[in-house]
C-alpha positions in Angstrom: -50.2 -12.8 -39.8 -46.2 -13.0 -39.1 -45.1 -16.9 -39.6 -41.9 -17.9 -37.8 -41.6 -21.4 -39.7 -38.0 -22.1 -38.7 -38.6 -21.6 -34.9 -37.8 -24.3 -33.0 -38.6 -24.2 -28.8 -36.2 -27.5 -28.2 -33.6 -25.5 -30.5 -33.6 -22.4 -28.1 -34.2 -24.2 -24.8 -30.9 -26.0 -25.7 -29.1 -22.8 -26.8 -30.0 -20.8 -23.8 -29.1 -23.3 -20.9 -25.5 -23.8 -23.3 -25.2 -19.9 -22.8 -25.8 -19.9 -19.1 -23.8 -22.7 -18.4 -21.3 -22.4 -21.1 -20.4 -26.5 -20.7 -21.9 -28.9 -23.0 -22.3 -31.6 -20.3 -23.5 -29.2 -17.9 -26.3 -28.6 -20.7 -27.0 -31.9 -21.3 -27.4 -32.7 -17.7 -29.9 -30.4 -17.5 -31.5 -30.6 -20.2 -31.9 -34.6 -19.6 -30.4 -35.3 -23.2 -27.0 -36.3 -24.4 -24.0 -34.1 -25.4 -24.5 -35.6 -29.2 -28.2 -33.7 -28.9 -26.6 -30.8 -27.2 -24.4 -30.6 -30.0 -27.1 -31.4 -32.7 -29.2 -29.0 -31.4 -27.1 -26.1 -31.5 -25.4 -26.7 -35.1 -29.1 -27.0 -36.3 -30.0 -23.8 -34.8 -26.7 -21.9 -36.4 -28.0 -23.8 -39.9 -31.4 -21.9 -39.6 -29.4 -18.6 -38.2 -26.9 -18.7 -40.7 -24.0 -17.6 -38.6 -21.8 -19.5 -36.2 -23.0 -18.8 -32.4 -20.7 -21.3 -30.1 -16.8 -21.1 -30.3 -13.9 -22.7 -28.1 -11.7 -19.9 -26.6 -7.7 -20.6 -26.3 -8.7 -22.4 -23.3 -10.8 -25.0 -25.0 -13.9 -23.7 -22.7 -17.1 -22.6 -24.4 -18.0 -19.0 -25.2 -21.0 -17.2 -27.5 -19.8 -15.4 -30.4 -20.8 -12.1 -30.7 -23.8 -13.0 -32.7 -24.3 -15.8 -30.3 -24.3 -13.0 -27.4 -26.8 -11.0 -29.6 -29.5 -13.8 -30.5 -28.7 -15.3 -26.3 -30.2 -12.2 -25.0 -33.1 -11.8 -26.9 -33.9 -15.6 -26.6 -32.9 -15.6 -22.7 -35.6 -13.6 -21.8 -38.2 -14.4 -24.1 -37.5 -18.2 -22.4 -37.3 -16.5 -19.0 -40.6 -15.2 -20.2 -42.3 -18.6 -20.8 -41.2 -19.4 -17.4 -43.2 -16.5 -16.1 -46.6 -16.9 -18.0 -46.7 -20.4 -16.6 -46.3 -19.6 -13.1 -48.4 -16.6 -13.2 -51.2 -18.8 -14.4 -50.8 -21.4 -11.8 -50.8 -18.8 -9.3 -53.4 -17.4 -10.6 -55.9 -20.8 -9.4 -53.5 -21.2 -6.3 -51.6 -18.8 -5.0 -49.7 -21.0 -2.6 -47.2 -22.3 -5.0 -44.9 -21.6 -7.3 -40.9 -19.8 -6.4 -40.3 -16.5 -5.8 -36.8 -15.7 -6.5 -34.2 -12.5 -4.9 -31.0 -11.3 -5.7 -29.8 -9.4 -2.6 -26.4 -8.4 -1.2 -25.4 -10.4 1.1 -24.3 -8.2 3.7 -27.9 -7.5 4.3 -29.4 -10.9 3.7 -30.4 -11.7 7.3 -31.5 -8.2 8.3 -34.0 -7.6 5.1 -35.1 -10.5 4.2 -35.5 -13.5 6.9 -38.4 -11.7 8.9 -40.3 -11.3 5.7 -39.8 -14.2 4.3 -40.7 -16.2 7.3 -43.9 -13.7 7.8 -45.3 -14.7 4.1 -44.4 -18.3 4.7 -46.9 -18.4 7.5 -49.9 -17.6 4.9 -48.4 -19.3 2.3 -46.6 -22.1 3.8 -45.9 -24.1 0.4 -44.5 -21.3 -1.5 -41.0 -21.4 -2.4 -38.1 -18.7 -2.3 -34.3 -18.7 -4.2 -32.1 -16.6 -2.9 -29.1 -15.7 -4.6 -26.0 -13.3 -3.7 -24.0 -11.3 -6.3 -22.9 -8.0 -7.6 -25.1 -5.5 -7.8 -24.3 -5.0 -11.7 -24.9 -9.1 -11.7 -28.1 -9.0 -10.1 -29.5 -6.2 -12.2 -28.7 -8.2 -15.4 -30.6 -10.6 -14.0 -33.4 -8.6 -13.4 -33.3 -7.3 -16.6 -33.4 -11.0 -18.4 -36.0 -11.7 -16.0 -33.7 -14.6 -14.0 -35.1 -13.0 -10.9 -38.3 -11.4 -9.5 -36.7 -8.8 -6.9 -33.5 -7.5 -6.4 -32.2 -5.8 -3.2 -29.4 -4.1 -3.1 -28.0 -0.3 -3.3 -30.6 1.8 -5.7 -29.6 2.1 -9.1 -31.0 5.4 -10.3 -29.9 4.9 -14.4 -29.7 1.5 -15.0 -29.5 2.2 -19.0 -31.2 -1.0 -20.1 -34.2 -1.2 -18.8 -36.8 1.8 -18.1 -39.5 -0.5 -16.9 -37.7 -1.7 -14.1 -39.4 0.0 -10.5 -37.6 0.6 -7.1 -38.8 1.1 -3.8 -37.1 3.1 -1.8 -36.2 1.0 1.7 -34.0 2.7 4.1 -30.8 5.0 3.7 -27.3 2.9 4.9 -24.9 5.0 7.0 -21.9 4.3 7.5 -18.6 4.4 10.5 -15.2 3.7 11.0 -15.4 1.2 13.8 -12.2 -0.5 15.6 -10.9 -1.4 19.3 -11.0 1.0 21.4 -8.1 -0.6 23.6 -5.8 -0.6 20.5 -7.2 2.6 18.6 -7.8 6.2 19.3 -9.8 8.3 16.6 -11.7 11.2 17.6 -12.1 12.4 13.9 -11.2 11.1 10.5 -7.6 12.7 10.7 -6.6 10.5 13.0 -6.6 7.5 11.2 -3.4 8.5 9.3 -0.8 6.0 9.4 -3.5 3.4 10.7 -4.3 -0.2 9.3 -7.7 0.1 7.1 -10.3 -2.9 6.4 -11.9 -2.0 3.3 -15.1 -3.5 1.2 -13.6 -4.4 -2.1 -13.7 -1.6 -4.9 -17.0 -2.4 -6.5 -19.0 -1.4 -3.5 -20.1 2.2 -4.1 -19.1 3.0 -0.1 -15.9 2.0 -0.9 -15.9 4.3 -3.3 -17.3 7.3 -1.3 -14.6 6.2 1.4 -11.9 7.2 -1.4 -13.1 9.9 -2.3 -14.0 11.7 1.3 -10.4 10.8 2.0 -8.9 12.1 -0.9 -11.1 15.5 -0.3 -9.1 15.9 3.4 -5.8 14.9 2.0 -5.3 11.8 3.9 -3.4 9.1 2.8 -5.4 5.2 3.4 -3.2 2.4 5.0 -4.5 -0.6 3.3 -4.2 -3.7 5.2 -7.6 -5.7 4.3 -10.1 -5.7 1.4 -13.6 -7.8 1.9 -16.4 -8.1 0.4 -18.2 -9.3 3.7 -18.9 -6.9 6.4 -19.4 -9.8 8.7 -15.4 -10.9 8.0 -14.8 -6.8 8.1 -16.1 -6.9 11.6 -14.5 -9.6 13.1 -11.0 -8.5 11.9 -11.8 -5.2 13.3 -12.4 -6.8 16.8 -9.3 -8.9 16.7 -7.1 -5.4 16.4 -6.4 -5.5 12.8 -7.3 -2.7 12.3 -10.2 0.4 11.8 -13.0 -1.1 9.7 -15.4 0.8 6.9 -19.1 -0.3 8.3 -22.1 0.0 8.5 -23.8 1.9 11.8 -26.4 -0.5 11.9 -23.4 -3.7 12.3 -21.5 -1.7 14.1 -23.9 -0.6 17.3 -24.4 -4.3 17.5 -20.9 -5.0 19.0 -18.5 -3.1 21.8 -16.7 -1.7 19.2 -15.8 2.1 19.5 -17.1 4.1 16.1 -16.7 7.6 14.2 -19.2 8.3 12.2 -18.0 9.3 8.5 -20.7 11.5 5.9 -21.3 8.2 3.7 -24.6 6.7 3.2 -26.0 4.7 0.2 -30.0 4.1 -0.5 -31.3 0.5 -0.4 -33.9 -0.3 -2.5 -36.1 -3.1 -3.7 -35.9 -3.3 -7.6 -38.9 -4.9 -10.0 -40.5 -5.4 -13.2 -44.2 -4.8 -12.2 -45.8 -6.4 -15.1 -43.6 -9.8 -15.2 -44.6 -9.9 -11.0 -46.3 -13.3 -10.3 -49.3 -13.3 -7.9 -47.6 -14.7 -5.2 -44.8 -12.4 -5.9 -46.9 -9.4 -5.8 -48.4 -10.4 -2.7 -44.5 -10.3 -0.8 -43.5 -7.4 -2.5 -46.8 -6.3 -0.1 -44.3 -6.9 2.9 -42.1 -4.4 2.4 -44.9 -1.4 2.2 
């Protein structure tokens, strides 16, 4: 029988939420204890580690050593993991409670997720939803440390940490170069030579497609805005600013004029099938 005699649950609790939040009074707040505990805590769990897992950077702010990074990941989502046990066993005598939780990019927020979410809310009117908005590398690594059940956003065919995690294939995203057709006239990509671009920033793979189609005709970009929302990319496109990188579906929705460019990215919903609450499994049903 393996014996873990030093483990200590309040120990890791407090260690985990210090590595998320990396402030001791943010830590204490939420763990409902003092900084002094805080602080206890984690000297007593370095004691039973034997190695030194908090520093201060140059900057006086907190950071994990690099066994602190080691031990924080295996102990984020094995507390991540608690977390999910419970609620799948609560669900499991009523599943109308309980939060699911989404990372999603928020360019396409409203358009995937506000139907669905109101459609399950009408069966399940007490269930609760946590929607948060980051990069798609962010989200995954939340996926993976099981901070989230669902992640929507651009399919990931080799994310390298995790093989259990499961996509489903939602729709394909094309893409335009849309702008004012009273300012601008493009009848094909060569034309925008010389012409003020409005760009998503460089971690969006389209952006990255858009640099590379342009490279492969030998045209030079005109950089005049990056974003990261299409919403901003839009307006500043029908203001004259210049010719925006899109997508079709955002652009036919205005009076703006369009070219359509060969860039597309896949959306999919991403998921660890055996960590799926009840009620979770019962919205990921929505998007069948």
């Amino acid at each position: 029988m393996f014996h873990t005699p030093k483990m200590n649950l309040d120990l890791i609790r407090t260690f985990v939420i210090v590595g998320q939040s990396k402030d001791f009074a943010d830590a204490a707040s939420k763990l409902k204890i003092d900084q002094t505990n805080v602080s206890r805590h984690i000297k007593s769990l370095e004691n039973l580690m034997g190695t030194k897992l908090i520093k201060k950077n140059s900057k006086n702010y907190i950071e994990l050593t690099e066994d602190g990074k080691t031990l924080f990941e295996g102990y984020e989502k094995a507390y991540n993991l608690l977390f999910i046990t419970e609620k799948t066993f609560k669900q499991s005598k009523d599943l109308n409670s309980g939060k699911i939780s989404i990372g999603i990019a928020e360019d396409i927020e409203i358009s995937m997720l506000n139907d669905k979410i109101e459609s399950f809310k009408k069966d399940y009117p007490n269930g609760a939803f946590k929607i948060i908005n980051l990069s798609t590398k962010d989200l995954f690594e939340k996926l993976y440390h099981y901070n989230v059940d669902f992640v929507i956003d651009e399919k990931i065919d080799n994310y390298g940490k995790a093989n259990e995690i499961s996509m489903l294939d939602l729709y394909k995203e094309e893409y335009c170069l849309a702008y004012l057709k009273d300012k601008f006239n493009i009848k094909n990509l060569s034309d925008i030579k010389g012409i003020p671009l409005i760009l998503p920033i460089n971690a969006k793979k389209e952006r990255k497609y858009f640099e590379e189609l342009l490279l492969k005709n030998k045209i030079e970009k005109k950089l005049s805005i990056e974003t990261a929302s299409y919403e901003s990319g839009l307006d500043y496109a029908k203001r004259g600013l210049g010719v925006a990188l899109l997508p079709i579906s955002l652009a036919k929705t205005t009076d703006l004029q369009f070219l359509n460019i060969p860039i597309s990215k896949e959306i999919a919903i991403a998921y660890i099938e055996k960590n799926l609450s009840p009620s979770s499994k019962e919205f990921l049903k929505k998007f069948y």
